[in-house]
C-alpha positions as CSV (number, residue, x, y, z in Angstrom):
1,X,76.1,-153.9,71.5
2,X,77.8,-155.1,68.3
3,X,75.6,-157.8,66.3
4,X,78.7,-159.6,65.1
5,X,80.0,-163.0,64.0
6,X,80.9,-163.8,67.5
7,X,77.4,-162.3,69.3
8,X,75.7,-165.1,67.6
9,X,77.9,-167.8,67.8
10,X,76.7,-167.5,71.6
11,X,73.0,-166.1,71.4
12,X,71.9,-168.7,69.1
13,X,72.7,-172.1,71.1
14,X,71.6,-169.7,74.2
15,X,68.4,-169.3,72.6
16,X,68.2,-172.4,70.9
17,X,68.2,-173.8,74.5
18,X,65.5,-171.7,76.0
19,X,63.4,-172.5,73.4
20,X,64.1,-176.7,74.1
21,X,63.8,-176.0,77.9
22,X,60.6,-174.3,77.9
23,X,59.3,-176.7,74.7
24,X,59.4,-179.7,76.7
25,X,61.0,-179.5,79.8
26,X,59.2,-177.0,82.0
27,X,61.4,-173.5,81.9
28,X,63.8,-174.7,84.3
29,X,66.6,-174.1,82.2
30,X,65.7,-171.3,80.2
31,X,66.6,-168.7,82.2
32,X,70.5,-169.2,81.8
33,X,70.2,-168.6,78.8
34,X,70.1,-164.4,79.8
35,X,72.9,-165.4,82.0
36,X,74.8,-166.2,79.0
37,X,74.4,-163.1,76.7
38,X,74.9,-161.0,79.7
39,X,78.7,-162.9,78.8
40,X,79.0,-160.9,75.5
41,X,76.6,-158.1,76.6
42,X,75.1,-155.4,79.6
43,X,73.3,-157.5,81.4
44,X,69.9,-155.4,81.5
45,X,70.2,-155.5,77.1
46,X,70.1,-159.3,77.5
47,X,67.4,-158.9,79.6
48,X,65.5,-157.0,76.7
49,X,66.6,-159.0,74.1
50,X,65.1,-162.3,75.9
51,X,62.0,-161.5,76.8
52,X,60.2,-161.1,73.2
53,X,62.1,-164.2,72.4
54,X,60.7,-165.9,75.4
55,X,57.0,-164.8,74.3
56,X,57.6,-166.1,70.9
57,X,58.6,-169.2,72.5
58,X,55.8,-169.3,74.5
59,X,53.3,-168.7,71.7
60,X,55.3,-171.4,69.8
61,X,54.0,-173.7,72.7
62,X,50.8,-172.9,73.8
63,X,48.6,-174.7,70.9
64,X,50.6,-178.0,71.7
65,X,49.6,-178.4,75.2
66,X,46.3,-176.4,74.9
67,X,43.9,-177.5,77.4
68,X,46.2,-180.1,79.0
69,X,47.6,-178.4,82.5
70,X,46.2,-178.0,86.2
71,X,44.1,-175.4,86.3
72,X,44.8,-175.1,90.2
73,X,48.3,-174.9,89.3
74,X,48.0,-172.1,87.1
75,X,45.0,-169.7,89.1
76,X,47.6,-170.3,92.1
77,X,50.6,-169.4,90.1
78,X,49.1,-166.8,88.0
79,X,47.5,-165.0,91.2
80,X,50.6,-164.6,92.7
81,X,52.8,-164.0,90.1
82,X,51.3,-160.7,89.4
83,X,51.8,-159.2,92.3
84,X,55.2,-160.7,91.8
85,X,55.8,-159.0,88.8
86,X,54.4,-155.5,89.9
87,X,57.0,-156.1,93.4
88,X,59.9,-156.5,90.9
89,X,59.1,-153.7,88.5
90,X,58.7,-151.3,91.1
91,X,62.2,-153.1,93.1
92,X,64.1,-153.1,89.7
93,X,66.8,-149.8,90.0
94,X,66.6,-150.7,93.9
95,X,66.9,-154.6,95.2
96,X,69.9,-156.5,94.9
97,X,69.3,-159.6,92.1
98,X,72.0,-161.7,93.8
99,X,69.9,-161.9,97.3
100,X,67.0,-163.7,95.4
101,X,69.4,-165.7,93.5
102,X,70.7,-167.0,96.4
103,X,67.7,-167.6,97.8
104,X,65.6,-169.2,95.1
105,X,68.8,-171.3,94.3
106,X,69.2,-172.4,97.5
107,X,65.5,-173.5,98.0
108,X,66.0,-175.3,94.4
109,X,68.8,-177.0,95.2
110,X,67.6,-177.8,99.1
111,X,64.1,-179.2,97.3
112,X,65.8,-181.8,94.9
113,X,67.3,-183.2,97.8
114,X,64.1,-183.3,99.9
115,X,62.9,-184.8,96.9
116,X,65.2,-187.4,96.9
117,X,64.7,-188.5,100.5
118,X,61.0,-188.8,99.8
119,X,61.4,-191.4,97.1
120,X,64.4,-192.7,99.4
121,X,61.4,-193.0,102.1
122,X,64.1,-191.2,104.2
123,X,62.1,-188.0,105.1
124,X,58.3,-189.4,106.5
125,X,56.9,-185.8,106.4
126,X,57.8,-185.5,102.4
127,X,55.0,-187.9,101.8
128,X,52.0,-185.0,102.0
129,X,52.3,-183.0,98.9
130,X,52.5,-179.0,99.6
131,X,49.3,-177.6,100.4
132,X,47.2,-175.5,97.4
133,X,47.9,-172.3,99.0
134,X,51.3,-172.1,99.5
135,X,51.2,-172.1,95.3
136,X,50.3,-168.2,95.9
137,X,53.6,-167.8,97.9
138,X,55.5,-169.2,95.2
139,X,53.7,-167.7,92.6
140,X,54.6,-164.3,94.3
141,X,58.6,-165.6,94.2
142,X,58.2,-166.7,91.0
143,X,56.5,-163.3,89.2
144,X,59.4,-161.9,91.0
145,X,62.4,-163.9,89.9
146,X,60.8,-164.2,86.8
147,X,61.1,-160.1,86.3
148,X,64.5,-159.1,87.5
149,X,66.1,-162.1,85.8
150,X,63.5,-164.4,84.2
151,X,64.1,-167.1,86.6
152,X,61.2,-168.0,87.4
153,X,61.7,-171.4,86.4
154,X,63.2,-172.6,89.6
155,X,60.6,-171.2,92.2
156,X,57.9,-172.8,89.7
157,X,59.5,-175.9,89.6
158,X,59.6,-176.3,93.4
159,X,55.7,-175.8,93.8
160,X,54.7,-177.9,90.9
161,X,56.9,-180.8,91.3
162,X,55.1,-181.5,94.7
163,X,51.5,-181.1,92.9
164,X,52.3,-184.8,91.6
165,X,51.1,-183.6,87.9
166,X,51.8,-186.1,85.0
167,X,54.5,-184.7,82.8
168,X,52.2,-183.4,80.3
169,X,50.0,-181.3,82.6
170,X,53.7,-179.8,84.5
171,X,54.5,-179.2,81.1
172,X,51.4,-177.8,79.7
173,X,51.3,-175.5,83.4
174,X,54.3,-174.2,83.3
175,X,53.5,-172.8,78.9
176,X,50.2,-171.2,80.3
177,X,51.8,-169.5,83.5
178,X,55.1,-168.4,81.6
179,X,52.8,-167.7,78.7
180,X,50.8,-165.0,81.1
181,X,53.6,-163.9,83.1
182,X,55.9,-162.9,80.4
183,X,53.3,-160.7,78.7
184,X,52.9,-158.8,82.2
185,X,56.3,-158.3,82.1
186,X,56.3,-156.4,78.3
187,X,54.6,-153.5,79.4
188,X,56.9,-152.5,82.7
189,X,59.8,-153.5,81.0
190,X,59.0,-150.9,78.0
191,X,58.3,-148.2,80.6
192,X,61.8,-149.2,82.5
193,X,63.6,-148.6,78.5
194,X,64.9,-152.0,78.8
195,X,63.8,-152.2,75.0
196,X,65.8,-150.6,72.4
197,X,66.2,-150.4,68.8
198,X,69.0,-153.1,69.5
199,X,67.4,-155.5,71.2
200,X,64.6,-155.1,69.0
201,X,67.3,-156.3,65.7
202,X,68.6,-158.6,67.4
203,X,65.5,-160.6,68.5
204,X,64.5,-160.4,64.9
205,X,67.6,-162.3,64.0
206,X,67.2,-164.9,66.9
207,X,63.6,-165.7,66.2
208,X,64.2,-168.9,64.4
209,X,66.3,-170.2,67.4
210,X,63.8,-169.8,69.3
211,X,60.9,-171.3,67.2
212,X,63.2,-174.1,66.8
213,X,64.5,-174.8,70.1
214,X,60.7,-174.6,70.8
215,X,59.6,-177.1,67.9
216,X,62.8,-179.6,69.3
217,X,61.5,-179.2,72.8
218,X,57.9,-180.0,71.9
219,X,59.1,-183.4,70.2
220,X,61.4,-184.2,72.9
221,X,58.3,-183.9,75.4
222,X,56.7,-186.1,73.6
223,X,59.4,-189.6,73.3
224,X,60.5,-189.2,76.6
225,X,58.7,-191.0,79.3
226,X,57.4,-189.7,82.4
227,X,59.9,-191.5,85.0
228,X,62.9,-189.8,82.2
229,X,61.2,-186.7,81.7
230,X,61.0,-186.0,85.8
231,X,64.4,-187.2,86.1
232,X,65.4,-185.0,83.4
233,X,63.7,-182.0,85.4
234,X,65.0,-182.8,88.8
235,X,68.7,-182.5,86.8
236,X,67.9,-179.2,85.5
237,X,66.7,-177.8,88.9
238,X,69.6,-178.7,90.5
239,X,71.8,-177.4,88.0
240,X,70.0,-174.0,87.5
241,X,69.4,-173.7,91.4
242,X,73.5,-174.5,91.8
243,X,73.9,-171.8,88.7
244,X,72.1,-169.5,90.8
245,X,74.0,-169.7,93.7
246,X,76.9,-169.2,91.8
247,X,75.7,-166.1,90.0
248,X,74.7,-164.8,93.4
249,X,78.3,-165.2,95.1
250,X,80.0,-163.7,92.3
């Protein structure tokens, strides 16, 4: 990996856009942003190279919606992203990333529009919420996603976007389960070498993207109104679930 004019010209918007993304509109998004320095670079370095950004992201986060998500939400998520996380670490060198890509993108994409029909009044049976427990299945998808490619935005999104939170507690979830997740991930990940002295410069350069994409996501959050903000989500779903799919079938 060369740390040149050009390598930053693309990791700081991709950064800068994870950091926005999981600021103020739920992590959706912010996985793409590995998808886009595994453009310039080996995919597995860009892997490395986002996940301390992602923590400082998260930490950049965390005191802003302290105290402000579902505590269902996150045991559910948290409980079942473990084991999630531990599936993927021990599935890295072995499991093919594209199958869950096409999987979680086609759930993500096939939810939006089930969505839509609810709202529509078109689908009767969309009017019952998912149940708690099916939070620890995608809690499970999500720890896994989250670990091979730090996609775990999607399969989140899909549970808590049927929870009927308000936009603050979806936001403030999604900081505290990302926030736990992501530091589960740091110690396989060092044990797998996917750190190096590299990745390790390079984050040091990005940081400030990230703790401004963070701050500009933060303030976002907060001017944008809950019909917007949802709207606004729904978009980003759809476009990371599509994205996925893609990335799978190529």
């Amino acid at each position: 990996m060369t740390l040149d004019f050009w390598f930053f010209c693309i990791a700081g918007p991709a950064v800068l856009f994870a950091g926005v993304s999981k600021g103020g509109f739920g992590s959706g998004a912010a996985f793409a942003s590995a998808s886009i320095l595994a453009l310039v670079i080996e995919p597995g370095m860009a892997l490395g190279i986002m996940l301390p950004l992602l923590m400082l992201i998260d930490v950049s986060t965390l005191k802003p919606y302290w105290g402000k998500w579902g505590a269902t939400e996150v045991k559910l998520l948290v409980a079942g992203g473990i084991p999630g996380v531990i599936m993927g670490a021990l599935l890295y060198k072995v499991a093919s990333p594209d199958f869950f890509r096409l999987l979680i993108g086609g759930i993500s994409v096939g939810f939006v529009f089930w969505q839509m029909g609810r709202h529509a009044g078109m689908i009767g049976t969309a009017k019952q919420g998912l149940p708690k427990s099916v939070g620890l299945f995608w809690g499970v998808v999500t720890g896994f996603t989250s670990f091979v490619s730090h996609a775990g935005g999607p399969p989140a999104a899909v549970y808590l976007l049927s929870r009927n939170l308000s936009k603050t507690q979806y936001q403030a979830t999604t900081v505290l389960v990302f926030w736990t997740l992501n530091a589960v991930k740091f110690v396989p990940y060092a044990f797998l070498g996917i750190f190096t002295i590299e990745t390790m410069t390079a984050d040091l350069i990005l940081a400030p993207f990230a703790v401004a994409g963070a701050w500009i996501g933060v303030k976002a959050h907060r001017f944008i109104s809950q019909r917007l903000f949802f709207g606004v989500t729904y978009t980003l779903l759809l476009l990371t679930g599509t994205k996925l799919i893609w990335d799978g079938l190529t």
